[in-house]
C-alpha positions in Angstrom: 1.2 -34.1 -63.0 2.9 -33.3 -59.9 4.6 -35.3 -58.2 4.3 -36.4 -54.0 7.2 -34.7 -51.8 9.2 -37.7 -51.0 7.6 -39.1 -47.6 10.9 -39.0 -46.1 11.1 -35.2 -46.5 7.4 -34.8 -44.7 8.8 -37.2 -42.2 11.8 -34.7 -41.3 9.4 -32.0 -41.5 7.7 -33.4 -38.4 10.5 -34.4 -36.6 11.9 -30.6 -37.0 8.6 -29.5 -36.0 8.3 -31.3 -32.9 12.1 -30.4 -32.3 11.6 -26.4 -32.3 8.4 -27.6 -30.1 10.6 -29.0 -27.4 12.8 -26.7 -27.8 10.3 -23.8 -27.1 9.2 -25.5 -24.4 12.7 -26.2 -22.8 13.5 -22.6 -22.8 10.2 -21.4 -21.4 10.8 -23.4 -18.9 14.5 -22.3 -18.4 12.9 -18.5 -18.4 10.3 -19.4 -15.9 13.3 -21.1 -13.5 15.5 -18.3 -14.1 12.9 -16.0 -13.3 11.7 -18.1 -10.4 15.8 -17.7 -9.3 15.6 -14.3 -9.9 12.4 -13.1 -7.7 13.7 -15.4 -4.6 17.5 -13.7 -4.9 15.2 -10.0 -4.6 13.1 -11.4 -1.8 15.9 -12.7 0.4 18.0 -8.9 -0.7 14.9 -6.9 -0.2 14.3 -8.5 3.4 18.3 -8.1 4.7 18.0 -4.6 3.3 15.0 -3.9 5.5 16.0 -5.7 8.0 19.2 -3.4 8.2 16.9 -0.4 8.1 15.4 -1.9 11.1 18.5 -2.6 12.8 17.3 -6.2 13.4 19.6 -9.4 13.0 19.2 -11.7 10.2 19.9 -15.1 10.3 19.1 -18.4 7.9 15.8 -19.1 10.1 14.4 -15.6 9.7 15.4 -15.3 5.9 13.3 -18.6 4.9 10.4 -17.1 7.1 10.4 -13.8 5.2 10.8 -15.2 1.7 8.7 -18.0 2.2 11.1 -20.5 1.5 12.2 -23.9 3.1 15.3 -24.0 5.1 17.2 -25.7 2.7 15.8 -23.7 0.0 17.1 -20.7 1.9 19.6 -21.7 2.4 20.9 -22.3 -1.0 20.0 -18.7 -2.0 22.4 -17.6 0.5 24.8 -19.7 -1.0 24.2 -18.5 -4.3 24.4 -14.8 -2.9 27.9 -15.2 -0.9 29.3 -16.6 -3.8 28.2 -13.6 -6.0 29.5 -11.2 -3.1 26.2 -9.9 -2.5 26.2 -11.0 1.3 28.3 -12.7 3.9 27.6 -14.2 7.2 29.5 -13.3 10.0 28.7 -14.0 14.0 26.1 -11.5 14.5 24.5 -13.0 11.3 23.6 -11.9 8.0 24.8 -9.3 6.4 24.8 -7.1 2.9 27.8 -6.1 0.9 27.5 -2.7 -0.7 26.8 -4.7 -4.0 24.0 -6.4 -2.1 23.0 -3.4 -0.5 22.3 -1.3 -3.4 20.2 -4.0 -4.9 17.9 -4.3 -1.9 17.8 -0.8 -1.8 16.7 -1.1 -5.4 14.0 -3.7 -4.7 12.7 -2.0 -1.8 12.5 1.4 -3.5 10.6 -0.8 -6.6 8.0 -2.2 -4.0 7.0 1.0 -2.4 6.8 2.8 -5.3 4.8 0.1 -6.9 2.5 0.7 -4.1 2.1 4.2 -4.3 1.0 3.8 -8.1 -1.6 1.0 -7.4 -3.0 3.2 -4.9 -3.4 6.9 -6.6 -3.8 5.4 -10.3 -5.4 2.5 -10.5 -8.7 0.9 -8.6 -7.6 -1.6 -6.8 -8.8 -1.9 -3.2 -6.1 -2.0 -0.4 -5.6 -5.2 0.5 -4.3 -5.9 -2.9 -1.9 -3.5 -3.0 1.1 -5.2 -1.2 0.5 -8.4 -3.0 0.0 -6.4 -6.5 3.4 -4.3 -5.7 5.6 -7.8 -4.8 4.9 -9.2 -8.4 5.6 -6.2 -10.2 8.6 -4.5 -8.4 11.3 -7.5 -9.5 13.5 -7.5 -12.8 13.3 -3.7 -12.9 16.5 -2.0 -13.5 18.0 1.3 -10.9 16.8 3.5 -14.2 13.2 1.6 -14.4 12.8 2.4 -10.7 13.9 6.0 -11.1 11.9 6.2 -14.1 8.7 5.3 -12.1 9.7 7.5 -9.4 9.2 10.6 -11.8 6.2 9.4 -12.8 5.1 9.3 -9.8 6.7 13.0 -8.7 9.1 11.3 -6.3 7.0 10.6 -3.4 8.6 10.4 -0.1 6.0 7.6 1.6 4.1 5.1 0.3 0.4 4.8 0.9 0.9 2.5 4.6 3.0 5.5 5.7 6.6 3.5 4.5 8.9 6.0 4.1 10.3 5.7 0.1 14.2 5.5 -0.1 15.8 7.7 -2.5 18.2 6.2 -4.7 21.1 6.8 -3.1 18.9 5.3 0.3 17.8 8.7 1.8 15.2 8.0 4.3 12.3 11.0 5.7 9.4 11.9 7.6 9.0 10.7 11.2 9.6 7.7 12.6 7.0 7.8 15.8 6.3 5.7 17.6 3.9 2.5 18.8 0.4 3.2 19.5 0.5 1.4 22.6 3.6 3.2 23.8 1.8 6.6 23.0 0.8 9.1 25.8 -3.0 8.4 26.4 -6.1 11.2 25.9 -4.1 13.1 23.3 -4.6 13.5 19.7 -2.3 11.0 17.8 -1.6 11.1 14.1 -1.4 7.4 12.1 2.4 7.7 10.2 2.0 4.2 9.2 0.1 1.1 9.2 1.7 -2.2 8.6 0.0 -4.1 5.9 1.5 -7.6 6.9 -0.6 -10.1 8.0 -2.9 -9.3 5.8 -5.6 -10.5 8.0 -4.3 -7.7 10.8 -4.2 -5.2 7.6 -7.5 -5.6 6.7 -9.3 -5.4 10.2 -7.7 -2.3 10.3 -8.6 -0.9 6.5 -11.6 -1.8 7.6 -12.4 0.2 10.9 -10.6 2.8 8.6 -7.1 3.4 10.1 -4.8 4.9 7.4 -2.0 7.0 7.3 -3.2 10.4 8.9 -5.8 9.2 10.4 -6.2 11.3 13.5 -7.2 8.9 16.7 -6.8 9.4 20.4 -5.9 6.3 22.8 -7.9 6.2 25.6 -6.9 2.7 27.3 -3.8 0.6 27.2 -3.5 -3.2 28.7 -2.8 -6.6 28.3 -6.1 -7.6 26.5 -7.0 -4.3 25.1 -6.3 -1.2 23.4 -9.2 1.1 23.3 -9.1 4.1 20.9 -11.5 6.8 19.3 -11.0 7.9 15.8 -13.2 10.4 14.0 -16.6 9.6 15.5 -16.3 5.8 16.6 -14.5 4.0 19.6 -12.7 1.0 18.5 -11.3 -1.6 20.6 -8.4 -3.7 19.6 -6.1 -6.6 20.2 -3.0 -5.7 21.2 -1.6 -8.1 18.5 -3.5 -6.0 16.3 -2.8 -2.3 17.6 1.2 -3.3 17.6 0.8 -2.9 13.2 -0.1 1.0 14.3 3.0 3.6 14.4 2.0 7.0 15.4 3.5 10.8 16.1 1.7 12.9 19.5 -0.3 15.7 17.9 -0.5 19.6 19.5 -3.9 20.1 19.6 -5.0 21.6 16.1 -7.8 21.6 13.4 -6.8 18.9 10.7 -8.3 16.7 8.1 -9.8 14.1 10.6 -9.8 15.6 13.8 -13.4 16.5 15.5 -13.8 20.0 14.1 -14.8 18.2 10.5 -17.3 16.0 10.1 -18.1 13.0 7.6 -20.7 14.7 4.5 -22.7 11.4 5.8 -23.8 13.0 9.2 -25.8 15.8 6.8 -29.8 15.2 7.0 -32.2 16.3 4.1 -32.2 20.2 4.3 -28.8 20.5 5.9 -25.8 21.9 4.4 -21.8 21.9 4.7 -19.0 23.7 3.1 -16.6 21.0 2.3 -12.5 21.5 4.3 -11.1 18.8 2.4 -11.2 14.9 0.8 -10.2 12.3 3.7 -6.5 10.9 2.7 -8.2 7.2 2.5 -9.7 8.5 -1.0 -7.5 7.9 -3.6 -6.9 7.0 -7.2 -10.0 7.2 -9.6 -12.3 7.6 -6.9 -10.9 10.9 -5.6 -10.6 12.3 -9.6 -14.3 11.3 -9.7 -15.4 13.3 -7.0 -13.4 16.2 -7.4 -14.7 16.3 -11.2 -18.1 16.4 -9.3 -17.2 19.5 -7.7 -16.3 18.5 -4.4 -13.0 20.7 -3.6 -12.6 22.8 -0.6 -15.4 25.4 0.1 -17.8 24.0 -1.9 -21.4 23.8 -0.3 -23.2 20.4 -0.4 -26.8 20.3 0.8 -28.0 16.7 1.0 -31.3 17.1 -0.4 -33.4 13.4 -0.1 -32.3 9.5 1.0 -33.6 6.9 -0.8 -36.5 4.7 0.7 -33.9 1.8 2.4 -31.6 4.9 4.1 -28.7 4.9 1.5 -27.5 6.1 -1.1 -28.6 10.3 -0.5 -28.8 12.8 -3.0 -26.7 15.5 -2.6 -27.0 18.9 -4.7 -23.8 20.0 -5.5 -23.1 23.1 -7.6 -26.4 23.1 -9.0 -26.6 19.3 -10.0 -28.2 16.7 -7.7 -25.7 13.7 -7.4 -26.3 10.4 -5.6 -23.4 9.0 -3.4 -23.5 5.7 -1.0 -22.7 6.4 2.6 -19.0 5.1 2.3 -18.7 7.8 -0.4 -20.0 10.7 1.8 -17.4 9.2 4.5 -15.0 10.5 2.6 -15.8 14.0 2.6 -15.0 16.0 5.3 -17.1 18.9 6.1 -18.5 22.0 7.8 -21.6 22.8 9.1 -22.8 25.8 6.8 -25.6 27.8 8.4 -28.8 27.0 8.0 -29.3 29.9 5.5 -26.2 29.2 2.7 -27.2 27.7 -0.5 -25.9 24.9 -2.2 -25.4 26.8 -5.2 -22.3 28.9 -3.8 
């Protein structure tokens, strides 16, 4: 017969189970503060960083406002920073040691990056791609973010129109200039739209103003700004219009200016050769459509609507194809005579 383990031995059992319990527990929760720590430190760098780009002043009032922090809290990051000799305040504020610097830089390059992958791989719509890109651009390493630069093929802008630092902090592109400070009844290209407030961000996603979006202002005041891009006239605060940057525009053919049309416009029995996929389609839903067949010079002929108005069936290279109107949107196009087939 075998005998019972002595009950003081199942006793210590327990007791050294719930031990390595707390003790899991008390570092998870030391890796969660540290982490916590860690993703404040990169907010308060990534926004002195920017700010610098910007050439704006930073102080401990606009610090806690851009990280979202109380003053106190704030203010003991900075604390934390000066005495790692990442920053040190000075008169005219705020400022960035070149230890601090380069790990701004670093965050900053993480977050745009970040972006440009959630918009040209993945799904997600656009007002999730800021939010998406500030959990996932901290604890990276200068090699993690170069790494995901390659991937990428090094991208110079991110999908708002922000230009991407190199690593070594190398800005380019244009920098343009306010919508509301642009010369008015010309064509005016979109370099970027500011995706913060989101609110603002998204009343501009959806009128669809994007980077290269070509619009035209046609009135500037007080209460309004009054614009026309592709086929629409939009009206605007001027809270609103002030997220818009934009560069003056010689007067050519482009993506989005009036000499292309939206597929969308086409009635059954019509046709158009397609110029080229608007810039606001992106990630898997531009691989779908060019898989379809829908690359420059291909003819679409929109062949029938369904009974409510939407989606239409389009026949394209030989196969009929159904797409809703904010697909067709997307699809910039020629009129083709009334003689071309679809089958070209």
């Amino acid at each position: 017969m075998n005998a019972s383990p002595p009950v003081f031995l199942s006793g210590l059992g327990i007791a050294l189970g719930l031990l390595a319990a707390v003790l899991a527990l008390v570092l998870r929760k030391r890796r969660v503060a540290l982490s916590a720590e860690r993703t404040r430190i990169e907010d308060v760098l990534k926004y002195l960083y920017t700010a610098e780009l910007d050439g704006a002043a930073a102080s401990l009032q606009s610090v806690a406002g851009a990280a979202q922090l109380r003053g106190d809290a704030a203010a003991e990051v900075l604390q934390n920073l000066e005495r790692r000799q990442l920053v040190k305040a000075g008169p005219d504020g705020i400022h960035l040691t070149t230890a601090g610097r380069e790990l701004g830089l670093n965050v900053l390059r993480a977050h745009r990056l970040w972006e440009s992958y959630l918009a040209d791989q993945t799904g997600f719509p656009e007002t999730e791609w800021h939010g998406r890109a500030h959990h996932l651009e901290h604890g990276l390493s200068a090699a993690e973010v170069d790494a995901l630069a390659a991937r990428l093929q090094h991208p110079t802008h991110d999908p708002h129109g922000d230009p991407i630092p190199t690593a070594e902090g190398e800005l380019s592109g244009p920098r343009g200039v306010p919508l509301s400070a642009a010369p008015l009844d010309r064509p005016l290209r979109v370099l970027h739209v500011e995706d913060e407030p989101a609110a603002v961000y998204a009343q501009l996603v959806a009128i669809g103003l994007y980077p290269g979006t070509v619009v035209r202002l046609l009135e500037v005041s007080p209460q309004r700004v009054r614009l026309i891009a592709g086929w629409s006239e939009h009206v605007l605060a001027p809270l609103v219009a002030a997220n818009l940057t934009v560069e003056p525009l010689a007067p050519a053919p482009s993506e989005e200016a009036p000499a292309s049309e939206p597929l969308s416009v086409l009635r059954p029995g019509e046709a158009g050769r397609v110029l080229a996929l608007s810039r606001r389609c992106r990630g898997a839903e531009r691989r779908r459509l060019m898989d379809l067949g829908v690359l420059p010079g291909t003819v679409i002929a929109a062949e029938m609507r369904s009974p409510s108005g939407d989606p239409t069936a389009y026949r394209i290279r030989g196969a009929l194809i159904a797409l809703r109107a904010e697909q067709a949107e997307l699809i910039r196009i020629e009129r083709a005579p009334s003689s071309t087939s679809a089958a070209a």
